[in-house]
C-alpha positions in Angstrom: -7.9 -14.0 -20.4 -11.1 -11.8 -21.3 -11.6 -11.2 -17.2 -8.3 -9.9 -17.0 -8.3 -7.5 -19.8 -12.3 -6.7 -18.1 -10.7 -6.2 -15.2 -8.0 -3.3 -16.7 -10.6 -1.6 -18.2 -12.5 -1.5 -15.2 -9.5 -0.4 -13.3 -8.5 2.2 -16.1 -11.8 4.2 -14.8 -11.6 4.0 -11.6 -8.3 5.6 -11.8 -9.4 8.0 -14.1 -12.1 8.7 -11.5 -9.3 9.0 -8.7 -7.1 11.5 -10.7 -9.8 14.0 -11.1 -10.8 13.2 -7.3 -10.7 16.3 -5.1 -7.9 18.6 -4.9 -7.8 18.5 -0.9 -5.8 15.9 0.5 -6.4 14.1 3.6 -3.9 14.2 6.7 -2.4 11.0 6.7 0.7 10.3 9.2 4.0 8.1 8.7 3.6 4.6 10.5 -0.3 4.4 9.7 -2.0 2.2 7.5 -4.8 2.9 4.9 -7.0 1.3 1.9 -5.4 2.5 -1.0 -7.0 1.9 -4.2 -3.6 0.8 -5.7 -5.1 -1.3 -9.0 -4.8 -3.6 -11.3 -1.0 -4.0 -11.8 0.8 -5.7 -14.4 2.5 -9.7 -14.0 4.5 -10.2 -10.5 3.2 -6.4 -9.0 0.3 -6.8 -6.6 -2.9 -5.8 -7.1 -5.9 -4.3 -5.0 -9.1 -6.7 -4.6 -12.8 -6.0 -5.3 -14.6 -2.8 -7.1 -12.4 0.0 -6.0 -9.1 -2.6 -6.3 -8.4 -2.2 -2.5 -5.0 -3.3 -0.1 -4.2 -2.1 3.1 -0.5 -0.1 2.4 1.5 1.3 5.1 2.9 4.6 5.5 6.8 4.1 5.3 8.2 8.0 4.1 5.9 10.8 3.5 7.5 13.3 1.2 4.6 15.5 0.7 1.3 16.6 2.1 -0.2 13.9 -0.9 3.1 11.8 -1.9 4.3 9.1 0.2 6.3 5.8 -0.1 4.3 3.0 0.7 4.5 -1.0 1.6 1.3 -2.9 1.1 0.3 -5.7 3.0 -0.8 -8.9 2.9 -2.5 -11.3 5.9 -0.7 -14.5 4.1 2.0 -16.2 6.1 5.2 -15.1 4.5 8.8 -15.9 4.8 12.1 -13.9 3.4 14.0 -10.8 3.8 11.4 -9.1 1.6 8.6 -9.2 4.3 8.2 -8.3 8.2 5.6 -9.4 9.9 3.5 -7.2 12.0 0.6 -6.4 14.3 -2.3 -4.2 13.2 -4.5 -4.4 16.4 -5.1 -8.1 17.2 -4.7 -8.7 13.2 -1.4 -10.3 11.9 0.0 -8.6 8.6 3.2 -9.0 6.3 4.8 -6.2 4.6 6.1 -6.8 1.5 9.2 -4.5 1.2 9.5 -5.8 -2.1 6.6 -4.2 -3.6 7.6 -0.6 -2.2 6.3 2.6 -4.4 5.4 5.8 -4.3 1.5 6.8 -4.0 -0.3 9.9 -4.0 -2.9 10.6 -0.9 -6.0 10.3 -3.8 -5.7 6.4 -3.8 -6.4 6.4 -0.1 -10.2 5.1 1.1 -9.8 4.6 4.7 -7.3 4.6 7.2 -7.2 1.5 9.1 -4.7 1.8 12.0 -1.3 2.5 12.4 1.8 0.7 13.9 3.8 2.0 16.8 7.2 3.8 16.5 9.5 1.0 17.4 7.5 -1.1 14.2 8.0 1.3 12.2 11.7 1.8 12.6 12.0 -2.2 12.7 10.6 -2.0 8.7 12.4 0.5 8.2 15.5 -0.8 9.0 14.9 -4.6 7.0 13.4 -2.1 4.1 17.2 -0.1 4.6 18.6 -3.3 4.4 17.0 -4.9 1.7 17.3 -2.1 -0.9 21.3 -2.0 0.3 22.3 -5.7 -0.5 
């Protein structure tokens, strides 16, 4: 229990660190897929992994130049309506559309690839349907 709360902590700074990151956001695309810092998150949410609490997430909806709606992804098998499989380069990933939220462009370390348009509008479309059931 005490590495868990360690862990928080530890994640408490280094979003405190990524708030008052720089004011210039990066150019970041629909359909591409970055490092995002997204944290240490609370019971069934995922997490990010290591120092900087890393997952690749995926680029569904841009809203802004620095607000976007985002799918992380995982490289465990996974089966459902909540996840579609998917190519990054030669690596195979799983969105989880059940773990869709909203991010802002400071969480972002590196940009890792990006999936083509007809991959994009396959997501979209189980994403569509998931949220309409």
């Amino acid at each position: 229990m005490f590495g868990i709360i360690a862990q928080f902590r530890n994640w408490c700074g280094q979003k405190a660190e990524l708030h008052t990151g720089t004011d210039e956001p990066l150019m970041f695309r629909q359909g591409e897929i970055w490092w995002c810092s997204i944290g240490m998150n609370v019971g069934s949410e995922l997490f990010g992994k290591g120092d900087r609490f890393l997952r690749p997430v995926l680029v569904l909806k841009k809203f802004s130049r620095t607000m976007f709606l985002g799918l992380p992804l995982t490289l465990r098998e996974k089966q459902g309506s909540w996840f579609v499989e998917t190519n990054v380069g030669s690596v195979r990933r799983w969105a989880i559309l059940s773990q869709a939220r909203t991010y802002d462009s400071r969480r972002f370390n590196n940009c890792v690839g990006e999936v083509d348009r007809e991959t994009l509008s396959r997501i979209l479309l189980q994403f569509v349907k998931l949220i309409s059931s």
